[in-house]
Structure formats: C-alpha cells, structure tokens
C-alpha positions in Angstrom: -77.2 5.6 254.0 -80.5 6.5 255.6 -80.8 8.8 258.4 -83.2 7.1 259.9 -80.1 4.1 260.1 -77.5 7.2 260.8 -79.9 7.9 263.9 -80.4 4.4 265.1 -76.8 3.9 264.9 -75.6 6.8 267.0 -78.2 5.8 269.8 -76.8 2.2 269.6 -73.3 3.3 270.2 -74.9 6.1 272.8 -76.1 2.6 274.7 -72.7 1.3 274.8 -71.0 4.1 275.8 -73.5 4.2 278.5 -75.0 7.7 277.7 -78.7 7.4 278.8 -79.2 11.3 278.0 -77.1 10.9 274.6 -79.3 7.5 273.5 -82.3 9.5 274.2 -82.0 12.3 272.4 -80.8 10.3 269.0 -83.7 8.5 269.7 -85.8 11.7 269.6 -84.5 12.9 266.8 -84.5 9.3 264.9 -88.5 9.8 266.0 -88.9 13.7 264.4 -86.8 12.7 261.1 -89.3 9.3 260.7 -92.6 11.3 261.1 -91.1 13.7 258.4 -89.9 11.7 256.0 -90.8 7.8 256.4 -88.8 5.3 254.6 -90.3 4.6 251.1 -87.7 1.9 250.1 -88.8 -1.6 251.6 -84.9 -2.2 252.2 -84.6 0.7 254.1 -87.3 0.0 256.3 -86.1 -3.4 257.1 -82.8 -2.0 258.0 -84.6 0.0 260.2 -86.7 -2.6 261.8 -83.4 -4.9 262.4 -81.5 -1.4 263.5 -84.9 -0.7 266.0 -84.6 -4.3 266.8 -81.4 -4.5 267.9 -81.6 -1.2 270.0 -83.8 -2.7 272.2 -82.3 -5.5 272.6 -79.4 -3.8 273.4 -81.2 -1.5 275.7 -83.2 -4.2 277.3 -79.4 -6.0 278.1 -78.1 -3.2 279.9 -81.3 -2.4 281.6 -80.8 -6.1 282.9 -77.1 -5.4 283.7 -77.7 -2.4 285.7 -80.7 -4.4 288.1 -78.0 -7.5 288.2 -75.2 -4.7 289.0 -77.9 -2.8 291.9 -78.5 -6.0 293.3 -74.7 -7.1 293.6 -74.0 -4.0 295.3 -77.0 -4.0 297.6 -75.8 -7.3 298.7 -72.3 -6.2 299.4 -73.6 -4.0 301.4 -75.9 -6.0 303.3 -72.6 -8.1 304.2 -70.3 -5.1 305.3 -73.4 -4.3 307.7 -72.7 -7.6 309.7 -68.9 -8.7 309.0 -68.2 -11.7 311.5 -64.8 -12.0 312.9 -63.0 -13.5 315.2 -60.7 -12.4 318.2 -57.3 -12.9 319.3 -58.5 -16.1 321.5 -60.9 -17.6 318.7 -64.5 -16.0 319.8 -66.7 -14.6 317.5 -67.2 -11.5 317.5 -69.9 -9.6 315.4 -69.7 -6.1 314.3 -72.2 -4.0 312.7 -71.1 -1.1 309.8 -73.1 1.5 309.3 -73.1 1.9 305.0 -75.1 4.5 303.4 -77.6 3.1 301.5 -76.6 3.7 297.6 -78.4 6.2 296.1 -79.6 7.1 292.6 -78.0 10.3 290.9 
C-alpha cells in the first residue's frame, strides 16, 4: 500500500477518534511524503483523491457536528438563565441562573 493511503488513513481514523492535533499532524506528514515522492501509478492517485475526498468530507461533518453541538449547548444555557416555575399556590415565579458562558480550551 501507498503511504500516501497509509497517511490519509491514519488522519481519517485521527478524525474519528476526535484528535484535531493527531489528524493534523498525519496530514502534515501525508503533505511532506507527497511533495517527495508523488504518486506515479494512476491507481494510486485515484486512491488518493477518493482517500483526500473522503477526509474532508469527514472533516467537513464533524466540523458541522461540533457548530450543531455549540449551538445546543448555548441554548441550554440560554434556558437555565431564565427557568420558569411555579410556587406552592400556583404563581409564576421567574428565576434567573447565572451560567458561565462556555468557553473554548
């Protein structure tokens, strides 16, 4: 096998694990190892198109899931701000929570 494919592969399953850092660095090295040896075969280099191709697609999901996942959370915690109960003789009563806002590490 290639390894430009072997590269591509480990920053795919870097992407599912979740390791940013990890899916970078594969895709670093998948960079240096293509500018020093290029794929000659024209099967190889389709693999490596459909690998490429599905690595961003991948990427571009859990980009997608992460904003759907930030935005979920963001409104959970615009509803713990202003939880509406009610008393022990039935009147509203509205109290505020103060929640950090969630923060990027």
């Amino acid at each position: 096998m290639s390894a430009l494919i072997t590269r591509l592969k480990a920053a795919r399953a870097a992407v599912v694990r979740g390791d940013a850092a990890e899916a970078l660095e594969e895709i670093e090295r998948f960079a240096v190892t293509a500018e020093q040896a290029p794929p000659e075969d024209d099967d190889i280099r389709e693999q490596v198109r459909a690998a490429l191709t599905e690595l961003q697609n991948l990427a571009q999901a859990a980009m997608e899931g992460a904003k759907s996942a930030s935005e979920q959370i963001r409104e959970i915690v615009q509803s713990a701000r202003t939880l509406q109960t009610y008393d022990d003789s039935g009147r509203r009563c509205v109290t505020r929570t103060v929640a950090r806002m969630p923060r990027r590490f």
